[in-house]
C-alpha positions as CSV (number, residue, x, y, z in Angstrom):
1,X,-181.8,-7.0,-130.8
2,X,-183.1,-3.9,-129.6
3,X,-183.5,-0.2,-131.1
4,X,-181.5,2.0,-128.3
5,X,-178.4,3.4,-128.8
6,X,-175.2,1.6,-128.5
7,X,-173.9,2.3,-125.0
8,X,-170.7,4.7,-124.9
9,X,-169.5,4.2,-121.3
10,X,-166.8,1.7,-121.0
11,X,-166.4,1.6,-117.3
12,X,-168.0,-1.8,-115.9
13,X,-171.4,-1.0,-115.1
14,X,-173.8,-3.1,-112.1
15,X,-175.5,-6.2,-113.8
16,X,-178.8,-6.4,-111.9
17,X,-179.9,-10.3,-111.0
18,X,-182.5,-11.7,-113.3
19,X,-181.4,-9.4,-116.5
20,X,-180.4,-9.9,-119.6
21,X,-177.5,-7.3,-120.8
22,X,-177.3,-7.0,-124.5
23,X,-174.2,-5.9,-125.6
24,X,-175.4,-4.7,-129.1
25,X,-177.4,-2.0,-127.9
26,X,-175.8,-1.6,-124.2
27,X,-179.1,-1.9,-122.4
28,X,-180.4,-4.4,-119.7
29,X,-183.7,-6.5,-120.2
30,X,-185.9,-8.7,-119.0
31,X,-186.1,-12.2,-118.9
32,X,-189.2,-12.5,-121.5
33,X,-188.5,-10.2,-124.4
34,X,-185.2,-11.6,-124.9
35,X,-186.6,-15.3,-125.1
36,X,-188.9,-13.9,-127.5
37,X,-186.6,-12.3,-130.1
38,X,-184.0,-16.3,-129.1
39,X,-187.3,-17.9,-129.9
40,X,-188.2,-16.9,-133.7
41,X,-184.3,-17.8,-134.5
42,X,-183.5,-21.4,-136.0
43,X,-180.7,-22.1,-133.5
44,X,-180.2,-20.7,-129.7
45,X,-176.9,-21.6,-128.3
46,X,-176.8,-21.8,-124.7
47,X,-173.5,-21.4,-123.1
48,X,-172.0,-23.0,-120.0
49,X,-169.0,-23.7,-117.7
50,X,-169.3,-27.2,-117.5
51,X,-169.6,-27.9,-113.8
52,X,-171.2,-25.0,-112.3
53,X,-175.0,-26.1,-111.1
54,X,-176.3,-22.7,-111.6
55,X,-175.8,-22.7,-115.2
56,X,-177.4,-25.4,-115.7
57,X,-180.5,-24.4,-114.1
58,X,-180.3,-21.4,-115.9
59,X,-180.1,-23.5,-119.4
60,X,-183.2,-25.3,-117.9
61,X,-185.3,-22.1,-117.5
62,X,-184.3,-21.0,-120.6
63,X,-185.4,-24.6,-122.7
64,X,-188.7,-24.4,-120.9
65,X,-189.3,-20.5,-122.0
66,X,-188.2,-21.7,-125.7
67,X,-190.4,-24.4,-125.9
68,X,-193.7,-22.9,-124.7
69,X,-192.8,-20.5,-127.2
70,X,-192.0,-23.0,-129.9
71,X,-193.4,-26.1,-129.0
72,X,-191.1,-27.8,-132.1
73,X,-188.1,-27.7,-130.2
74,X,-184.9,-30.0,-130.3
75,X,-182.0,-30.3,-127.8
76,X,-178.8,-30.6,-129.0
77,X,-176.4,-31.7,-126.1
78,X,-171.9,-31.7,-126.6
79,X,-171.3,-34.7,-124.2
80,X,-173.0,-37.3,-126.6
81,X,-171.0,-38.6,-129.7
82,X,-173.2,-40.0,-132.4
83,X,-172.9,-43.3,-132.1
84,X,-175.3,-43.3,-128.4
85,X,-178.3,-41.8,-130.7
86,X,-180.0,-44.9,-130.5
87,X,-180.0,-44.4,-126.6
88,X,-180.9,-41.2,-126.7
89,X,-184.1,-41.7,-128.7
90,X,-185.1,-45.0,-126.1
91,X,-184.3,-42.3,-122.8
92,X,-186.6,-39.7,-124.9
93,X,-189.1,-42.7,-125.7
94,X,-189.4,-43.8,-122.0
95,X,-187.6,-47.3,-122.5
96,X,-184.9,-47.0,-119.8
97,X,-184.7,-45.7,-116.5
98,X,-182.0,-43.5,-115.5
99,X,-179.3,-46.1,-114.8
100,X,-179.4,-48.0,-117.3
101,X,-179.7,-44.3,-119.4
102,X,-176.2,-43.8,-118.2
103,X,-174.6,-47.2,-118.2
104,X,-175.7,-47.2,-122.4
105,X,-173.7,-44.1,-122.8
106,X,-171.2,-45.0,-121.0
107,X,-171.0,-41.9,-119.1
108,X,-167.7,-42.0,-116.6
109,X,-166.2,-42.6,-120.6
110,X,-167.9,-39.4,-122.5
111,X,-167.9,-37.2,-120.0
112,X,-166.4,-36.3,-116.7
113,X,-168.6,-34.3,-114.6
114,X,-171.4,-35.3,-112.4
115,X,-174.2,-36.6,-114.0
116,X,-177.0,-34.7,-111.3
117,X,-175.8,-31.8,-113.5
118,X,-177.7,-32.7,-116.4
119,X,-180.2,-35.3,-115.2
120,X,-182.9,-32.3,-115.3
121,X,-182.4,-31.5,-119.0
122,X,-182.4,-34.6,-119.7
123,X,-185.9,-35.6,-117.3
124,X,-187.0,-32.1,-119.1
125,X,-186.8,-34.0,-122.3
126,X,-188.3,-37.3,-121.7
127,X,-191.4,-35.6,-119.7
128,X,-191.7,-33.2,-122.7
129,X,-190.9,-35.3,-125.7
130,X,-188.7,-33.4,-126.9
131,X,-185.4,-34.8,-129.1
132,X,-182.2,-34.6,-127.7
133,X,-179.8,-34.8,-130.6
134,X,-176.0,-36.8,-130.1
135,X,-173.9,-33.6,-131.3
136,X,-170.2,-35.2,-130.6
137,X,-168.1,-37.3,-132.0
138,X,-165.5,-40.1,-130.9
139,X,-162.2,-38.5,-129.5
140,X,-160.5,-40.7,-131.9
141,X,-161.7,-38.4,-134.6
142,X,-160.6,-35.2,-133.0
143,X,-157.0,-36.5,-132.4
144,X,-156.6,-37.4,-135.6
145,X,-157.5,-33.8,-137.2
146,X,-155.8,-32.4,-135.1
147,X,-152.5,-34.8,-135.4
148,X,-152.6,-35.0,-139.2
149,X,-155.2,-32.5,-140.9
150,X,-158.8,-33.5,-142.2
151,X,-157.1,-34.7,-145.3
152,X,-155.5,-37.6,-143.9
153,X,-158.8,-38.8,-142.3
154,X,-160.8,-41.2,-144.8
155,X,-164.1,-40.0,-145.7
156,X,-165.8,-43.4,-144.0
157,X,-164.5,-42.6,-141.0
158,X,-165.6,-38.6,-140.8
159,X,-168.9,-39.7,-138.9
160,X,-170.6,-37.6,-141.6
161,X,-168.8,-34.5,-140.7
162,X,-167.8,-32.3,-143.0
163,X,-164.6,-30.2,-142.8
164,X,-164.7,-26.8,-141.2
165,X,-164.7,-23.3,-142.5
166,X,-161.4,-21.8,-141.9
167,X,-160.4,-20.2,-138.5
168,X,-160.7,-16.7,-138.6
169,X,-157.4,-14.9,-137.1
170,X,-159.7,-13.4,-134.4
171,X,-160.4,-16.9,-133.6
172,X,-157.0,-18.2,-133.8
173,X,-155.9,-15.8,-131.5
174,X,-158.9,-15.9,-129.2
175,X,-158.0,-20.0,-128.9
176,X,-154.4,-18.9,-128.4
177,X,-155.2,-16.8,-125.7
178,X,-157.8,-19.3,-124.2
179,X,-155.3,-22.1,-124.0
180,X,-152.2,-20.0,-123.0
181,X,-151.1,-21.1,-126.5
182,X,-152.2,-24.8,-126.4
183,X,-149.8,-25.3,-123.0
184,X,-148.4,-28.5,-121.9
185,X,-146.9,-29.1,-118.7
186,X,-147.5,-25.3,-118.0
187,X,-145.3,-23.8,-120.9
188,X,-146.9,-22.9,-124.3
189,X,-146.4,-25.3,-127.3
190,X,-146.7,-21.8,-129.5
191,X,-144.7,-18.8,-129.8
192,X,-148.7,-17.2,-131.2
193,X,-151.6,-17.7,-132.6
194,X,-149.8,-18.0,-136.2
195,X,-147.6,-20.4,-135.2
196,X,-147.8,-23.7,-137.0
197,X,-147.1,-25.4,-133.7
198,X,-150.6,-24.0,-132.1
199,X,-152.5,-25.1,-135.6
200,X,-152.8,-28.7,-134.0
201,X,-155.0,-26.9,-131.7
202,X,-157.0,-25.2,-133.8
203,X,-158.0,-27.9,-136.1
204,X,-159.2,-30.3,-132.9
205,X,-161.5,-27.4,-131.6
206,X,-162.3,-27.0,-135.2
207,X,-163.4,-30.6,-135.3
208,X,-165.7,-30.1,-132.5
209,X,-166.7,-26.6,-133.6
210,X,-167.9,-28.6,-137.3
211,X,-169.2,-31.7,-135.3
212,X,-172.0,-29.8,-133.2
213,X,-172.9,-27.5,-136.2
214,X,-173.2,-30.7,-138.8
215,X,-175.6,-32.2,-136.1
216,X,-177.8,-29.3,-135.9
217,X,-178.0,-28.9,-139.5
218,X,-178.8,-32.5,-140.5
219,X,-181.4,-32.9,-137.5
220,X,-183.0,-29.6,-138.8
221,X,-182.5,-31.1,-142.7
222,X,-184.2,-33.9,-142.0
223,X,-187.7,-32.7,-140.5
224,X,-190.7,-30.7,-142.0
225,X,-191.0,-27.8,-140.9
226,X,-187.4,-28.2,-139.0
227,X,-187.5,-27.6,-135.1
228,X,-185.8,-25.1,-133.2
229,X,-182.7,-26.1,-132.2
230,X,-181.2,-25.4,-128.5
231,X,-178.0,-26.3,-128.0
232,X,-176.3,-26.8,-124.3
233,X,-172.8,-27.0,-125.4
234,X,-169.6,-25.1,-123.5
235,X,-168.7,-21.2,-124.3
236,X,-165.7,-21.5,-125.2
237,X,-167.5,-23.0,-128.0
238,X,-170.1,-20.0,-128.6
239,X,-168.3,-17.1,-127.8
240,X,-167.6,-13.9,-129.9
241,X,-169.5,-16.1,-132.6
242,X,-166.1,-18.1,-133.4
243,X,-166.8,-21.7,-132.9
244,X,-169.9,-23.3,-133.7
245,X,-172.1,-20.2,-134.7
246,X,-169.4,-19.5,-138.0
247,X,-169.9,-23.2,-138.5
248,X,-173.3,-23.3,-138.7
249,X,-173.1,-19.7,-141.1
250,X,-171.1,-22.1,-143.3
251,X,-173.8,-24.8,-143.8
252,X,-177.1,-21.9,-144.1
253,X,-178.3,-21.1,-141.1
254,X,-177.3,-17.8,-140.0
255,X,-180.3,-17.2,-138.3
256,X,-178.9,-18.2,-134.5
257,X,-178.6,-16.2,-130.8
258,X,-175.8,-17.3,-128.3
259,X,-177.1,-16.4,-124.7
260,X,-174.3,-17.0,-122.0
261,X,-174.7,-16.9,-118.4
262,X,-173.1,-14.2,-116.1
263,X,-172.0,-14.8,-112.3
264,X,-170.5,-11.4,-112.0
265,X,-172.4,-8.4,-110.6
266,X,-170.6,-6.1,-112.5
267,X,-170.6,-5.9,-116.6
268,X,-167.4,-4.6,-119.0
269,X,-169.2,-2.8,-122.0
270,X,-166.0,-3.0,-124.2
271,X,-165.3,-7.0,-122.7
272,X,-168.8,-7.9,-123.4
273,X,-169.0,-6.3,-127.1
274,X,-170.0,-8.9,-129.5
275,X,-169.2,-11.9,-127.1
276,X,-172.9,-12.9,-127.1
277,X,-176.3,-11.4,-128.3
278,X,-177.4,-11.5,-124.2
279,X,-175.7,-12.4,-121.3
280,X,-177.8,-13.2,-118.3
281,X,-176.8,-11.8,-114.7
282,X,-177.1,-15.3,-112.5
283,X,-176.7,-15.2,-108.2
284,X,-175.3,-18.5,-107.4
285,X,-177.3,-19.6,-104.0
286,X,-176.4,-19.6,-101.2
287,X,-174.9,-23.5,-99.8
288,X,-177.3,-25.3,-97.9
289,X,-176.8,-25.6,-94.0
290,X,-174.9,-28.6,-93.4
């Protein structure tokens, strides 16, 4: 994303608050340039831990930069399975208020994490018009491709995803690592990444991984010119450019960034290579006086 020199020194370096570091070219940016460059792609994938405030009003600051930028913006969201579009486009439209937002997504059953974490995305949209796009599907789904294989899934009940691109070995093992080898009870269910035990594992994220991407691609399909899609969806799904990002090389649009947010005032070069195009250094506030 930028013209300097790869960085050579692989001893963590300080992260300055309110900087982007790029680990292609081993430099530190600004806020705005970076945005920029995001701004001219097709997708920007913005990574979170799910229940971290912070992050969330970092994903905030970051939508509002991309859509002054490019007014035709979507918002793609990973706690919404299709079938809530409908309620989605009446929040968006101004047609319910805030409780009865949640009660029609169900969302104690979608998701389980405090809905004042994503109210102001989602207020973000409705004020804004912009589309927030259903990028999940029904758990059902997952735990069947992952119990029994795409295959045994009928094509009516796919939710109009398609199967995935295969898992990389880099990916299998980075999953493998991620889950301490897909552990149950505390003990691995997987000798290694290769083991057919732990590809159960792999074809649910994989289901999920497909999901989001199919969404972005048919929203974008079906608008002229298509919109830039942002996407607030977890890192686990972003990172290294594994999950969703392959997925979304496998339908035709390569063009994407993955910006993740950093809580740590230090920065590996050689942990950070290739893990996103920027990482932004975030200082998690202070707690308020009680």
């Amino acid at each position: 994303m930028t013209e300097a020199s790869p960085d050579t020194d692989t001893d963590p370096r300080p992260h300055p608050r309110a900087t982007w570091y790029v680990p292609a070219s081993g430099t530190f940016e600004p806020w705005a340039p970076v945005l920029r460059r995001a701004a001219e792609e097709d997708v920007v994938l913005l990574g979170e831990n799910h229940d971290v405030a912070e992050i969330h009003r970092w994903q905030l600051h970051a939508v509002a930069a991309l859509h002054v930028l490019r007014p035709n913006l979507a918002l793609g969201f990973e706690m919404f399975p299709r079938d809530v579009q409908p309620v989605l486009d009446r929040w968006v439209a101004g047609l319910d208020d805030t409780e009865a937002f949640l009660a029609a997504v169900d969302w104690p059953a979608i998701w389980g994490f405090d809905p004042a974490l994503y109210l102001p995305l989602f207020q973000f949209c409705r004020q804004q018009g912009v589309a927030m796009i259903a990028l999940n599907c029904r758990r059902g789904l997952v735990s069947a491709v992952g119990r029994d294989g795409w295959e045994a899934v009928p094509e009516a009940a796919r939710e109009g995803i398609t199967p995935p691109a295969p898992a990389s070995p880099a990916y299998r093992r980075y999953l493998f690592a991620a889950t301490g080898g897909g552990a149950m009870g505390g003990r691995a269910v997987a000798a290694g990444a290769d083991d057919p035990a732990f590809a159960r594992i792999v074809r649910a994220q994989q289901c999920w991984d497909r999901a989001f991407a199919c969404a972005i691609a048919d929203h974008r399909a079906r608008l002229d010119p298509p919109p830039l899609v942002a996407g607030i969806i977890g890192r686990g799904h972003l990172e290294h450019g594994f999950g969703v990002p392959a997925q979304l090389h496998d339908l035709g649009i390569a063009r994407t960034c993955v910006l993740l947010p950093s809580l740590q005032a230090t920065i590996d070069p050689d942990a950070a290579a290739g893990l996103a195009d920027a990482l932004f250094r975030l200082d998690a506030p202070d707690r308020p006086a009680s």
